[in-house]
C-alpha positions in Angstrom: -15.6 18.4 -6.3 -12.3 18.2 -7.7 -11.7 15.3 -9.7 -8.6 14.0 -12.0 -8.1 11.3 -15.1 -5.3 9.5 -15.4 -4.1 6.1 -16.8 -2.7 3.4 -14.5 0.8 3.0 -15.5 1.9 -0.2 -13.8 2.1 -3.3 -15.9 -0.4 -5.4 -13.1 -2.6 -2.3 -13.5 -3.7 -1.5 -9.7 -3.5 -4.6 -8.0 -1.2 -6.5 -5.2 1.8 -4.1 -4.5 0.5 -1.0 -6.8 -2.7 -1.2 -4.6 -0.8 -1.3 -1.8 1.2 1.7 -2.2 -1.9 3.7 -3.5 -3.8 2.7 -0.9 -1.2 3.6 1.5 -0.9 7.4 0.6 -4.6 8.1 -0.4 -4.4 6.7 3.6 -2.5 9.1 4.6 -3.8 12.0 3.2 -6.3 14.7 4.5 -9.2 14.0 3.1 -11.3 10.9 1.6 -10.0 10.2 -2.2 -11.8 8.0 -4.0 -11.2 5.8 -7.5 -13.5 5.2 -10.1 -13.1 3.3 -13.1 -14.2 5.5 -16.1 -17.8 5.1 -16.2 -18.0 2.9 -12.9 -18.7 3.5 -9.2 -16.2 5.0 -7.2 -14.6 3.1 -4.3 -12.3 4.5 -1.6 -9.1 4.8 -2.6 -7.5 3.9 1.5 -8.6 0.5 0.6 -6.4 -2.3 -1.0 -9.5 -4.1 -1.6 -11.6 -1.7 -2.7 -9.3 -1.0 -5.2 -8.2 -4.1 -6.5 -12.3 -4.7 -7.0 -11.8 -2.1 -9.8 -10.0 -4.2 -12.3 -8.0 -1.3 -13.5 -5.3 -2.7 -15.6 -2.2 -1.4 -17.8 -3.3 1.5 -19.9 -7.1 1.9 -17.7 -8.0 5.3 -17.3 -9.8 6.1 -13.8 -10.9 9.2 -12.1 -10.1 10.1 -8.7 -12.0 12.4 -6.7 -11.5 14.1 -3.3 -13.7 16.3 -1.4 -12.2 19.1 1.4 -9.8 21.9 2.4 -6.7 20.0 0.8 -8.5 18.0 -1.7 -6.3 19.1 -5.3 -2.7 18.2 -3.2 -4.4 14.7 -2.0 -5.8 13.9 -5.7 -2.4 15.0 -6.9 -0.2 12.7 -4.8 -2.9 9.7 -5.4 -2.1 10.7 -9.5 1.3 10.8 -9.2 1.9 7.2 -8.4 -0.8 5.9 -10.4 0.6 7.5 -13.5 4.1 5.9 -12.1 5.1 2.1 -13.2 4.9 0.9 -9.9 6.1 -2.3 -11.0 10.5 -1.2 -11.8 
């Protein structure tokens, strides 16, 4: 299973309006991404909730993970805006 580790960029870390928009396009993508934060349980990344429970903040790393034909492009598009101060 492909997975990725990045750091959460946004000054909130991944919560109210950088949940949102990660939520939003791990939605929209082909396959089920998830979000894990290093070490912990992964949750699915669709979720604003789900990922809000992580308490990634500013500087976090977390893995995400997807699972399917189209699974590298969804984890990369997830990445991108995590690794993006969501915040300006």
């Amino acid at each position: 299973m492909p997975e990725r580790r990045v750091k959460v960029a946004s000054k909130v870390g991944l919560h109210a309006r950088p949940a949102a928009l990660v939520a939003k396009a791990a939605a929209a993508q082909p396959v089920a991404v998830s979000i894990a934060k290093d070490g912990g349980t992964p949750v699915p990344a669709g979720s604003v909730l789900s990922l809000m429970t992580l308490g990634a903040a500013h500087g976090d790393e977390v893995v995400i993970t997807a699972e399917g034909e189209g699974a590298e492009a969804a984890i990369d598009a997830v990445a991108e805006l995590i690794e993006s101060d969501l915040d300006a």
